[in-house]
N, C-alpha and C positions, 0 to 999 in steps of 0.2 A: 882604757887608760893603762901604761906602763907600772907597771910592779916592781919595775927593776930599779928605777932612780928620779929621782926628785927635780922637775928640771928647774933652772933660775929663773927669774922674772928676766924679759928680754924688752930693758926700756928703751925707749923713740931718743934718737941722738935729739942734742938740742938744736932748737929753732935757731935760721942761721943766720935773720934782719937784730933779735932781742938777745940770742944767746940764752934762753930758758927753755929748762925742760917744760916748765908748765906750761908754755903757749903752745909746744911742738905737741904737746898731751890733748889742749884745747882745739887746735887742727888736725886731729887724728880722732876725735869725738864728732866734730862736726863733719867730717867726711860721710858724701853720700855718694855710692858707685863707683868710688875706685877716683873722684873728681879731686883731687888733695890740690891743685891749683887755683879751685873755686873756694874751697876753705879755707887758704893760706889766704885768698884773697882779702877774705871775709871777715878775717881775726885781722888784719892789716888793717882796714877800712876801720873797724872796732876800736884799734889802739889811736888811730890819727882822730876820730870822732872825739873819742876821749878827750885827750890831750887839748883838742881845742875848747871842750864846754868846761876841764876843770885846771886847764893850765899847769897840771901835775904831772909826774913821770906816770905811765898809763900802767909799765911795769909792775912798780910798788902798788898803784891802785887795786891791779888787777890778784897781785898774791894777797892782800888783804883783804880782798874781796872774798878770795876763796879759802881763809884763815877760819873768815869771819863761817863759811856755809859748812864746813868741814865738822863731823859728825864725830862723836867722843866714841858713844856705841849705840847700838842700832839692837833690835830684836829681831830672832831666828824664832819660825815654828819649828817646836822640838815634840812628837809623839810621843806620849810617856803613859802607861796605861790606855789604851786606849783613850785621850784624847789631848789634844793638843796645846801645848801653853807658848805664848811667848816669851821666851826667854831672853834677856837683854845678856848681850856679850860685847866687848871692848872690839871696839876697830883698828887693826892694824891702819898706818901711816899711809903709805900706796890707794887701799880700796878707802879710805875716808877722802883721799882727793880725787878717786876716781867716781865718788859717789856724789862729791860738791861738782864737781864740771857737769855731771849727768845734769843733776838740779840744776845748775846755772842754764843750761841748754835748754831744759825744757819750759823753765818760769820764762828765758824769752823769747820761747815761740810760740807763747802765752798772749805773749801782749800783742799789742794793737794800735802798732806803727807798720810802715812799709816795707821796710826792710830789714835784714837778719842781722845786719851791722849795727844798726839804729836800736835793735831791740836788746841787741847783746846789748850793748855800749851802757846804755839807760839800765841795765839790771846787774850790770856790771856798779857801777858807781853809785846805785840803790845797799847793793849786796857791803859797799865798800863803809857805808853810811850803815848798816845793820839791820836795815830795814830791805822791803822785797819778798817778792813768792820763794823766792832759793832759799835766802835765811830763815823764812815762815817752816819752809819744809823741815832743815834741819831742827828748830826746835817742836816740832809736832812730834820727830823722832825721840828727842830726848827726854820730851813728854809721858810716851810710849814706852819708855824702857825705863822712867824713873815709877808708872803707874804698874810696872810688872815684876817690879826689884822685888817680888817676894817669890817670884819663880830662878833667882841667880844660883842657887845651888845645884838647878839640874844641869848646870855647863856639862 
């Protein structure tokens, strides 16, 4: 790792059917092999599923969806005397959505429908309603880091 200088986050231009960052983020997470035309596909499929079970903009569904999964703070194992606590620290803006798409990814390919469209879709508009494995995860975190608030001083 360079010593010399700090470099920027270097974000995904946006998505060019929705015009959002966060879907160009959500097809840059679901990529598997370099396949980014299987993916685009697959968040396409996702958004027209949408739109037809809740007749909403699938858009708004879908940032509220991930409003709703997005993590305040999260705990780090931090080594202090020889042994280890977890400390709860505040999540920057970037990794708490790059931490909800993780989760939304993986509660839907969880479930136990046929396809990755079908599974997003359904946990997407689960996630949007505040319920679902994604929103369970985030607050198991919160959980986590309000039952360790008495290790916050070793930030």
């Amino acid at each position: 790792m360079s010593r010399r200088k700090i470099l920027k986050k270097r974000y995904p231009i946006k998505d060019s059917k929705y015009n959002s960052f966060l879907v160009s983020l959500l097809i840059a997470r679901i990529l598997k092999k370099g396949k980014k035309q299987l993916s685009n596909s697959i968040v396409l499929k996702t958004f027209t599923i949408i739109k037809e079970k809740t007749k909403k903009d699938p858009i708004k569904l879908f940032e509220k969806a991930i409003k709703n999964i997005t993590p305040l703070v999260e705990v780090k194992g931090k080594r202090i005397g020889g042994s280890t606590y977890q400390v709860p620290l505040e999540v920057n803006q970037y990794r708490g959505t790059m931490l909800a798409l993780r989760w939304l990814i993986k509660a839907a390919q969880v479930r136990s429908v046929r396809t990755l469209s079908l599974k997003l879709s359904n946990e997407i508009i689960d996630a949007s309603k505040g319920i679902g494995n994604a929103v369970r995860k985030c607050q198991e975190t919160h959980k986590m880091a309000k039952a360790n608030k008495a290790f916050a001083h070793y930030k």
